[in-house]
C-alpha positions as CSV (number, residue, x, y, z in Angstrom):
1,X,1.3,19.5,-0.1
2,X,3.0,18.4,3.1
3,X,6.7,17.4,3.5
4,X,7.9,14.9,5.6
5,X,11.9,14.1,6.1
6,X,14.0,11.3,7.4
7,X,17.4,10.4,8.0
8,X,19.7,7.8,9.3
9,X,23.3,7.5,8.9
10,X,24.1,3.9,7.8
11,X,27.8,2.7,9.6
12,X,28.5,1.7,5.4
13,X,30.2,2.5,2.3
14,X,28.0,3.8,-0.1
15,X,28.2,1.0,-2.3
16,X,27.0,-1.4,0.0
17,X,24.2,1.2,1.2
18,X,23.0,1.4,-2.5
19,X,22.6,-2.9,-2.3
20,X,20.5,-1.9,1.0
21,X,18.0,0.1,-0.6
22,X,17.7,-1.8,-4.4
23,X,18.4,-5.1,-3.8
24,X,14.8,-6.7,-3.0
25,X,16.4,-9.8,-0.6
26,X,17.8,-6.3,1.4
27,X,14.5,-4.1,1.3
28,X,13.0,-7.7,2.6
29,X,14.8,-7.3,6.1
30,X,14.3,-3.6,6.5
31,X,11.2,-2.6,4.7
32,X,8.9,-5.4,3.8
33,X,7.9,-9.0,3.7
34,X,7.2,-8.6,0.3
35,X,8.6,-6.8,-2.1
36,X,9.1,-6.1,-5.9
37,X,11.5,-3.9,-7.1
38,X,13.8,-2.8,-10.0
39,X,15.7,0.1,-9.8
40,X,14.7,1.0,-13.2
41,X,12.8,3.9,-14.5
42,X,9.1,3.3,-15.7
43,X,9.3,-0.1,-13.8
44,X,6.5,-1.0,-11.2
45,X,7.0,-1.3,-7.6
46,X,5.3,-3.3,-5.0
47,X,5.7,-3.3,-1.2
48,X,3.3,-5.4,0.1
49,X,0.0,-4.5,-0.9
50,X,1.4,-1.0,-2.0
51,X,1.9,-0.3,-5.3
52,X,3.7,2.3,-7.7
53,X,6.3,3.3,-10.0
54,X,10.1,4.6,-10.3
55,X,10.5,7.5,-11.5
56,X,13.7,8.5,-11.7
57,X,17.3,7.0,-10.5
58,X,20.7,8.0,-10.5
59,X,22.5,4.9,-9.1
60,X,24.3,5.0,-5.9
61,X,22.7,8.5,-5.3
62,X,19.1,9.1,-5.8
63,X,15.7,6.9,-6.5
64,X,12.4,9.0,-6.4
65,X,9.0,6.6,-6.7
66,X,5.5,7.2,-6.5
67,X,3.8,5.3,-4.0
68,X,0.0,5.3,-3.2
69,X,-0.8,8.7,-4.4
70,X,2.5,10.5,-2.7
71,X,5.9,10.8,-4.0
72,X,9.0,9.8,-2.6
73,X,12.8,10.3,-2.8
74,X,15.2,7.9,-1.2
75,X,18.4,10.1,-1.1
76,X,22.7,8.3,-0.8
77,X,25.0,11.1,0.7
78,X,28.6,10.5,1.8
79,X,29.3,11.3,5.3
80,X,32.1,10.7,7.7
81,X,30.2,7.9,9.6
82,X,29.3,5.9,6.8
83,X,26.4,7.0,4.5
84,X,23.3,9.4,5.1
85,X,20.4,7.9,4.0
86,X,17.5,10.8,3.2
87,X,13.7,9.6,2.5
């Protein structure tokens, strides 16, 4: 299975990039027109015409979803800029 990696460093505190990547008004901006999303485990997940599940999440660090037959971590790291955000 292939691998690909990503990351941005976000200028914010980790709390606030946490709201970024949960909250669905925030994933609206950056990700999607529409989207449905709880950060809960077992609970469905729609972006678009996408469809899936979370899997796991440890809040304000890690969410890991499947997501049209792949499976994807979205990952919150300190760093001295802000927060690294890993997908």
């Amino acid at each position: 299975m292939s691998c690909v990696t990503r990351e941005i460093v976000l200028p914010v505190p980790r709390e606030r990039a946490w709201e970024l990547v949960t909250e669905e008004d925030e994933l609206r901006e950056w990700l999607a027109d529409e989207v449905e999303f709880e950060p809960e485990e077992g609970a469905p997940l729609r972006i678009d015409d996408r469809e899936g599940v979370v899997e796991e999440v440890e809040p304000g660090e890690r969410i890991v979803f499947t997501w049209e037959g792949s499976r994807v971590w979205w990952q919150l790291e300190d760093h001295v800029e802000g927060t690294r955000f890993v997908v």
